[in-house]
N, C-alpha and C positions, 0 to 999 in steps of 0.2 A: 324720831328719836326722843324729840322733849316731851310726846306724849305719851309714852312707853314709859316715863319717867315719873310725871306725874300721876299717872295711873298706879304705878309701881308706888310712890308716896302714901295715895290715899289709901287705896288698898290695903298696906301697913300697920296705917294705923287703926280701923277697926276688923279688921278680920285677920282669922288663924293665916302662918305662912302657906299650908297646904291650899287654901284656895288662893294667891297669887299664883300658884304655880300651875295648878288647875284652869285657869283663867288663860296664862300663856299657853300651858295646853290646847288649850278648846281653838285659839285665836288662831294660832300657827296652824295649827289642823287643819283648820279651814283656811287659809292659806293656801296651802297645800295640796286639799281637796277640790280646789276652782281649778287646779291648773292639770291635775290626773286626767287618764282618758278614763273614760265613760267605764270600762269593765274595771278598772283599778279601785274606784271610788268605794262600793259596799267593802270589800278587804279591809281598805284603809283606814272607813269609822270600825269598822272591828277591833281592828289593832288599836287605833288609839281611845276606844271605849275600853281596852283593857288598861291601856297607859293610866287611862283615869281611873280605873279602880284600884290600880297601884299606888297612886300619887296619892290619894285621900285614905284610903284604907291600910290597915296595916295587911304585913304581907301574909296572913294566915288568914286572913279576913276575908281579904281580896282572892285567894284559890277556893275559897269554901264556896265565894261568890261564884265565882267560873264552874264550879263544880256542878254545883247548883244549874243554873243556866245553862250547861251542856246537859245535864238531864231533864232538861224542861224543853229541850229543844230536840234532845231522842226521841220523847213520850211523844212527840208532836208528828213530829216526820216519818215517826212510825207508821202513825194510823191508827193507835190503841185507843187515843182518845175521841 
C-alpha cells in the first residue's frame, strides 16, 4: 500500500495524470494476467490494450486506432498480402 502511494506521489509530480493511470493499468493487467488460464490470457492483453488506448487517447482517436488495426488485421488474415 505505501508503495502504490509513493509511486502515486512521484508519478504526480512529473508526468501527465493519463500516464498514472496507464501505469495502474498495465500493473493490474498483469496481475491479472499471472493468474488467467492459459486460453484466457491473448483475449485479455486485447481488452486491456484497448483499455489503454482509451486511457491515453481521446475517444475519437482511440476508435480511428481500432479501426485502423482491425483493417490491418483483415488485409493480413486474408492472404491478399
Amino acid at each position: 500500500m505505501w508503495a502504490a502511494r509513493a509511486v502515486r506521489e512521484r508519478v504526480g509530480e512529473h508526468e501527465e495524470p493519463a500516464f498514472a493511470v496507464l501505469a495502474y493499468l498495465i500493473v493490474g493487467g498483469f496481475c491479472v494476467h499471472y493468474w488467467l488460464p492459459f486460453a484466457w490470457k491473448e483475449p485479455f492483453y486485447i481488452l486491456l490494450s484497448v483499455a489503454g488506448a482509451f486511457a491515453m487517447l481521446q475517444p475519437a482517436t482511440a476508435v480511428l486506432l481500432l479501426v485502423a488495426s482491425l483493417g490491418l488485421y483483415g488485409i493480413v488474415a486474408s492472404g491478399l498480402s
